[in-house]
N, C-alpha and C positions, 0 to 999 in steps of 0.2 A: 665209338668215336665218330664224331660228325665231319666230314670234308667240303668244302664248301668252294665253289672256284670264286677268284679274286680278280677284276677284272680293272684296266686303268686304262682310262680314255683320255684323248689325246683336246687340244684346246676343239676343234672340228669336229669329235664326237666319234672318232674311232681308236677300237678298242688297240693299245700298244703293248700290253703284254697281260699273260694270264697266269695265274698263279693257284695251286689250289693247295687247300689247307686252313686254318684257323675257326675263325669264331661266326664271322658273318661276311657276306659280300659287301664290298663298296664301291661307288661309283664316283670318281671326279666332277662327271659331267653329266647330262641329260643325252642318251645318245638322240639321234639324228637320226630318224629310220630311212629318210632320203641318201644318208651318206653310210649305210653301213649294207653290206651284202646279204644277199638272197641266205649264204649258208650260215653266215653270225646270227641272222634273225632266229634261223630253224634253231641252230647250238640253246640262243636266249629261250627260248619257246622249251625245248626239251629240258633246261635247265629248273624251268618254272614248274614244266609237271614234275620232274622228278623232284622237288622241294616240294610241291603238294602231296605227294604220294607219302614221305616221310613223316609231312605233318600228321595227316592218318592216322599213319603207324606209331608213331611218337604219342599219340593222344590215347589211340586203341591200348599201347601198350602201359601207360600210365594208370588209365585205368583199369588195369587190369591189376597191378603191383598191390604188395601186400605192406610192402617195406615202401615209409613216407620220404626216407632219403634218392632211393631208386625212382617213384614218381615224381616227385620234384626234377628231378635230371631228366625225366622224359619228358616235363612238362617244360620245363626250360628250354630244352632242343626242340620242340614243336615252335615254342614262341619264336625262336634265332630262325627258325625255316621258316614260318611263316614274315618277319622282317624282311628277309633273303625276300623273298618274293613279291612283297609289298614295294621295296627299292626297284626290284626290277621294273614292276609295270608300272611304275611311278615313273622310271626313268625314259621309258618309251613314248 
């Protein structure tokens, strides 16, 4: 199971509540890196490696699988972390 934090910014670009769980992150806004803290940047940053690290794993273990329904699901989950991560640094 994939968890994912869900992040909703405010019209000013900070973040107003966190949510985790679902399918993929979304962002409202573009944040603001002038208006957002030293430790939300670190959180975004740790967020992004820990989404890359999965992609890895998600790809590594895809292809590894023998069963085409089981790598499909790994390769799907690679693709939604890799998006996660794409929105992120899109959004910065």
């Amino acid at each position: 199971m994939i968890f994912l934090l869900y992040l909703k910014i405010d019209s000013n670009g900070k973040i107003i509540k966190k949510n985790i769980g679902g399918d993929l992150m979304t962002l409202t806004n573009s944040l603001k890196l002038d208006q957002i803290s030293d430790m939300e940047l670190q959180n975004i940053r740790e967020i992004v490696n820990s989404h890359q690290v999965m992609i890895s794993k998600f790809n590594e273990y895809s292809s590894k699988c023998q069963d085409p329904q089981i790598q499909q699901m790994f390769s799907q989950s690679a693709q939604s972390a890799q998006q996660t991560v794409n929105i992120l640094i899109q959004s910065l």
